[in-house]
C-alpha positions as CSV (number, residue, x, y, z in Angstrom):
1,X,0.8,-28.1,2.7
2,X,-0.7,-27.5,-0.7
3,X,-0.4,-24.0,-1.8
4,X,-4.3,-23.4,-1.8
5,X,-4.1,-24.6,1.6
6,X,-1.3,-21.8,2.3
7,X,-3.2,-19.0,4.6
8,X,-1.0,-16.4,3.5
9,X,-2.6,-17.2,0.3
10,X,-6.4,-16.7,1.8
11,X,-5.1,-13.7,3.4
12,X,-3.9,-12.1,0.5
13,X,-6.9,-13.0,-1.8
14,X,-8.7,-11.4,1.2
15,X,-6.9,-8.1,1.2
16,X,-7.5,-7.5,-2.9
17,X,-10.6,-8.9,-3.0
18,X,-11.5,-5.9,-0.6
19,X,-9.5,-3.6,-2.8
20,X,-11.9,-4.4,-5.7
21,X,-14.9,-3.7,-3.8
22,X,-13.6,-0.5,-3.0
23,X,-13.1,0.2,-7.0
24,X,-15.9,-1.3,-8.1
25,X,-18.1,0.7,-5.9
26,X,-17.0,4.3,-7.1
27,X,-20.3,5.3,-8.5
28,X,-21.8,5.1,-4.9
29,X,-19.6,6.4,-2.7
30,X,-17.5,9.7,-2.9
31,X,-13.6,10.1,-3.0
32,X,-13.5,10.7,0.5
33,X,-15.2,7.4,1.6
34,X,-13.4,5.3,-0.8
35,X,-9.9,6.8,1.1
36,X,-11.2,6.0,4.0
37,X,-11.5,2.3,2.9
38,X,-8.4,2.3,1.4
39,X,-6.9,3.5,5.0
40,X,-8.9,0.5,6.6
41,X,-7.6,-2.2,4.0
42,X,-4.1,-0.9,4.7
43,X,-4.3,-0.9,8.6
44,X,-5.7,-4.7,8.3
45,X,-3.1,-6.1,5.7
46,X,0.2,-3.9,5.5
47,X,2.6,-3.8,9.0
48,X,2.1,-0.2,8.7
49,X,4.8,0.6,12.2
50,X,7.5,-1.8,9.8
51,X,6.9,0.0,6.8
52,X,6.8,3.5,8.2
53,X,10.3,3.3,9.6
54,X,11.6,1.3,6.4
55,X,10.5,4.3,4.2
56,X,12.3,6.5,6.3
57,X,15.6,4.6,6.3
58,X,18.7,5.5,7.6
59,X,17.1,8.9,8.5
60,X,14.8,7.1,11.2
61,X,18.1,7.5,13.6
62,X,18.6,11.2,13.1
63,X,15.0,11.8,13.7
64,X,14.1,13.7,16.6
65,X,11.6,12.1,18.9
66,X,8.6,15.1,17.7
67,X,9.5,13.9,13.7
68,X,8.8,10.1,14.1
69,X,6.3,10.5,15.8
70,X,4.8,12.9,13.1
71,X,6.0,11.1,10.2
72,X,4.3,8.0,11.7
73,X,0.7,10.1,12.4
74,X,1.1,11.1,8.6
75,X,2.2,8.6,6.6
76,X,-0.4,6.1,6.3
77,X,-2.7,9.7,5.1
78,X,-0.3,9.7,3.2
79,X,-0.3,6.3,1.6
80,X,-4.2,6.3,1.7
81,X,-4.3,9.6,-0.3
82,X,-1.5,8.5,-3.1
83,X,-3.1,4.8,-3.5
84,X,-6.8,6.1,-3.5
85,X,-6.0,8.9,-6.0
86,X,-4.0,6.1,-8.1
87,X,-6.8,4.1,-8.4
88,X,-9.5,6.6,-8.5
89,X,-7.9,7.6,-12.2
90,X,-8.8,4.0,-13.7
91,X,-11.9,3.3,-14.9
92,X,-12.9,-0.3,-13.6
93,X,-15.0,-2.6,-14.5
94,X,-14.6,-6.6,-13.7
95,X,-11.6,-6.9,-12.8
96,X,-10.5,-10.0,-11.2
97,X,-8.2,-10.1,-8.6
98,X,-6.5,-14.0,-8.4
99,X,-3.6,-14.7,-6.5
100,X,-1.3,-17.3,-8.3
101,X,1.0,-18.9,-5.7
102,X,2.7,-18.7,-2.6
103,X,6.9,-18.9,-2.1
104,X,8.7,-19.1,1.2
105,X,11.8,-17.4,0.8
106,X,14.9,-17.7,2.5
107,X,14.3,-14.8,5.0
108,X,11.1,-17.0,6.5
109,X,8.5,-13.8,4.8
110,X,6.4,-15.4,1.9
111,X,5.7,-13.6,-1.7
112,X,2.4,-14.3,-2.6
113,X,2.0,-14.2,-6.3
114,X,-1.3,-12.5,-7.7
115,X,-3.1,-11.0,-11.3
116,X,-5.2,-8.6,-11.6
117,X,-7.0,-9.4,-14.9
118,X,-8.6,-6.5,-16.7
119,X,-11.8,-7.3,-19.4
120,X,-11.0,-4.3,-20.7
121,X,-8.0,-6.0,-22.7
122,X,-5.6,-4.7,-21.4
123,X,-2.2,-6.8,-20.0
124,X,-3.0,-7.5,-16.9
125,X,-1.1,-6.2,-13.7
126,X,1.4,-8.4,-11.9
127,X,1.8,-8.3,-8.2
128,X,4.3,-9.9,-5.4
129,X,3.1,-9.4,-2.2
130,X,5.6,-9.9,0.5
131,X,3.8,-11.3,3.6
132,X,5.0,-12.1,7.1
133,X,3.7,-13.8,9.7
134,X,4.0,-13.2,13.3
135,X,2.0,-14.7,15.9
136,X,0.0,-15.9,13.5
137,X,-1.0,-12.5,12.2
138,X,-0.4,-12.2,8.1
139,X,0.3,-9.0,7.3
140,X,2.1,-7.5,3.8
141,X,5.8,-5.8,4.5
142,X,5.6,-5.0,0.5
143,X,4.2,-4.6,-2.5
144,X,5.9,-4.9,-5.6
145,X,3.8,-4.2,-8.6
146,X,5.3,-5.7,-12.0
147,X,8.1,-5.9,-10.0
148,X,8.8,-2.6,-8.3
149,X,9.0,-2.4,-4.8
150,X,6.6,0.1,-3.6
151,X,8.4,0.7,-0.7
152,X,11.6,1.1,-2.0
153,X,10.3,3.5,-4.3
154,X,8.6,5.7,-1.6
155,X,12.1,5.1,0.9
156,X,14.1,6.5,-2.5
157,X,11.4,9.4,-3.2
158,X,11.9,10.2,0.9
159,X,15.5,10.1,1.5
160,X,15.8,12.7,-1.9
161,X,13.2,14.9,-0.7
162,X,15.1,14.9,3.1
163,X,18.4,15.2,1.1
164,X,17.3,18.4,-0.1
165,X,14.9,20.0,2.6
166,X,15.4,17.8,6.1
167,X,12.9,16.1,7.5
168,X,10.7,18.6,8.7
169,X,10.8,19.5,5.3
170,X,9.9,16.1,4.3
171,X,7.2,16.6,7.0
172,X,5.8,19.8,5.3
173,X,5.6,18.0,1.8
174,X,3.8,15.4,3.4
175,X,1.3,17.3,4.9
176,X,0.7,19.4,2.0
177,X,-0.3,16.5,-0.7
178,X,-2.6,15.3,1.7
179,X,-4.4,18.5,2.4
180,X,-4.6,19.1,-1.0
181,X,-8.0,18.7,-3.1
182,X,-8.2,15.8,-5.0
183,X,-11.2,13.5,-6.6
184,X,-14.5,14.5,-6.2
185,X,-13.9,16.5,-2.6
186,X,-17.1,19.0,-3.4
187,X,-19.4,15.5,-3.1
């Protein structure tokens, strides 16, 4: 199969391509919708269950039954509210979301390769999405952005924070970055 035939590539080319709508219509909509939209695009593309307990890591055991089940209710506000507020702080205009290629690799998951040009000049931003496919149902299980896992990052940034305070602790951070004010909230 040719790679532009690869669905994993349509999929992913899907999932930015809705990413850049949501940017490139900040002047119309307010911080709140545009989190919203960003919650949506994640519940569609990202194994969010997968993902939740990944971030968690070796903690997930210890957990009490109340914890997951609060950590999972929480996380992707979480996610929703970090990305959204990430993205809200560019200012964009034309960018160009391609994807590049598609690799299988050995654990049967494939990394779709994709740009995301800016016209502004600046380099542009390299991402590896790692996809899998299960009933024939893509859905990303990572996101490494010029190489960085994002979810290894968030499953280091956890397991410190539950070093220190617990998990409910965790749990209490959580809850408060995503109560917090941020973008235009008085809209």
């Amino acid at each position: 199969m040719a790679a532009s035939d690869d669905p994993a590539i349509a999929f992913v080319q899907g999932v930015g391509d809705d990413v850049v709508a949501i940017l490139g219509n900040k002047d119309n909509s307010t911080f709140a919708e545009r989190e919203a939209a960003f919650r949506d695009v994640m519940v569609r593309g990202f194994d969010v269950p997968l993902v939740t307990r990944f971030v968690i890591g070796r903690h997930w055991k210890s957990a009490t039954d109340e914890q997951r089940a609060e950590f999972s209710a929480i996380f992707l506000d979480f996610l929703a509210r970090v990305y959204a507020s990430r993205f809200d702080s560019y200012s964009y205009g034309g960018e160009q979301f391609t994807v590049r290629s598609a690799i299988a690799d050995e654990s049967g998951d494939t990394i779709v390769r994709a740009r995301v040009a800016r016209p502004s000049g600046a380099d542009p931003v390299e991402l590896d999405f790692r996809v899998r496919t299960r009933d024939g149902t893509h859905k990303v299980v990572d996101l490494y952005v010029e190489g960085i896992s994002m979810l290894l990052t968030h499953r280091v940034e956890f397991s410190s924070v539950i070093n220190r305070k617990g998990i409910d602790g965790l749990l209490r951070d959580i809850r408060a970055r995503i109560e917090a004010p941020i973008g235009d909230a008085e809209e």
